[in-house]
N, C-alpha and C positions, 0 to 999 in steps of 0.2 A: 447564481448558485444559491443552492439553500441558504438559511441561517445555523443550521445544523453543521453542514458542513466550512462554513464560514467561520461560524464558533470554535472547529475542530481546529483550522488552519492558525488561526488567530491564539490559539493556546499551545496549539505545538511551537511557533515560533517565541512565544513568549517564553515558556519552560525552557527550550532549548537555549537562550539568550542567558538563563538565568544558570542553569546548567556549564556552560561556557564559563559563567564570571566567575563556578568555584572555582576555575584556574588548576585543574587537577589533570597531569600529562596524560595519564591512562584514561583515562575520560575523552581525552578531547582526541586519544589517538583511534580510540575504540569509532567514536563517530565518524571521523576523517576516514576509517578504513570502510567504514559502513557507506559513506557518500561516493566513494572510492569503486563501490564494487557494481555501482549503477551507473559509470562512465563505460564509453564505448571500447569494444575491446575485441578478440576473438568471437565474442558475442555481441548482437548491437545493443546497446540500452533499451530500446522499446524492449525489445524480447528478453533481457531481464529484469525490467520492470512485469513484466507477465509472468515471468518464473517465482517473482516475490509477491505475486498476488496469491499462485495457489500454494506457496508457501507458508504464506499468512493466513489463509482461509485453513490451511489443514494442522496451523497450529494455533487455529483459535481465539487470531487478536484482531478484535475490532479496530484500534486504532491503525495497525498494521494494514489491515482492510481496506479503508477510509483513503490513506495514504497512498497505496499501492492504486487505487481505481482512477485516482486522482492523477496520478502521473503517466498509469496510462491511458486517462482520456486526453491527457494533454499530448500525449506520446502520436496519437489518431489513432489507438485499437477499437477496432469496429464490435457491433452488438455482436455479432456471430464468433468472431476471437474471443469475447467476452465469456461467451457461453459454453465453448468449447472450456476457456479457463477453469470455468464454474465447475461443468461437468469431471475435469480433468481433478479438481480438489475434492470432489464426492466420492470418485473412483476410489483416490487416494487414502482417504481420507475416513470413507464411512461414513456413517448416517451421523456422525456425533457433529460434524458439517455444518447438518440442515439446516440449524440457527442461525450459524454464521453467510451460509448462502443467499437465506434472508436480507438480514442485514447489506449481504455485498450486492443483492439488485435493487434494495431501497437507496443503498448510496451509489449505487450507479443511475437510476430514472432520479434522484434529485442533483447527482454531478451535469444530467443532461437537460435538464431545466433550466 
């Protein structure tokens, strides 16, 4: 894997650790609900880890990006799923996207390195 995205992985768990020790209910229920919503269910987890990529890509957060590509390379969503995602957050989304589209095949060809 990159270093870019190694960096990324390596500070998300570190913030979130730190995040946790303020010890604060609505914080840690907010996250719990958010980990909550990418277990398997009436939908399987792969396919909502793909619902939260063009989620992410059509509101514009890289980190969100990064994360989301991440899990669904772990997930095994193929380059052609990928691209359909991509296309599916442009649709959605608008040209204001393109940046972010970028971004999400630079971190997907270095997730696949």
């Amino acid at each position: 894997m990159n270093n870019r995205l190694e960096e990324f992985e390596t500070y998300r768990a570190r913030m979130n650790q730190r995040i946790m020790e303020m010890d604060h209910l609505g914080i840690k229920r907010f996250f719990n609900l958010d980990s909550i919503a990418y277990h398997e269910g009436a939908l399987p987890a792969r396919t909502k880890e793909m619902l939260g990529l063009v989620a992410s890509m059509v509101l514009r957060c890289n980190d969100c990006i990064d994360y989301h590509i991440l899990q669904c390379v772990h997930a095994g969503v193929t380059d052609e799923e990928f691209y359909e995602i991509f296309n599916t957050a442009l649709v959605v989304g608008g040209s204001i996207v393109i940046p972010h589209l970028r971004h999400a095949v630079e971190t997907l060809d270095l997730a696949r390195s």
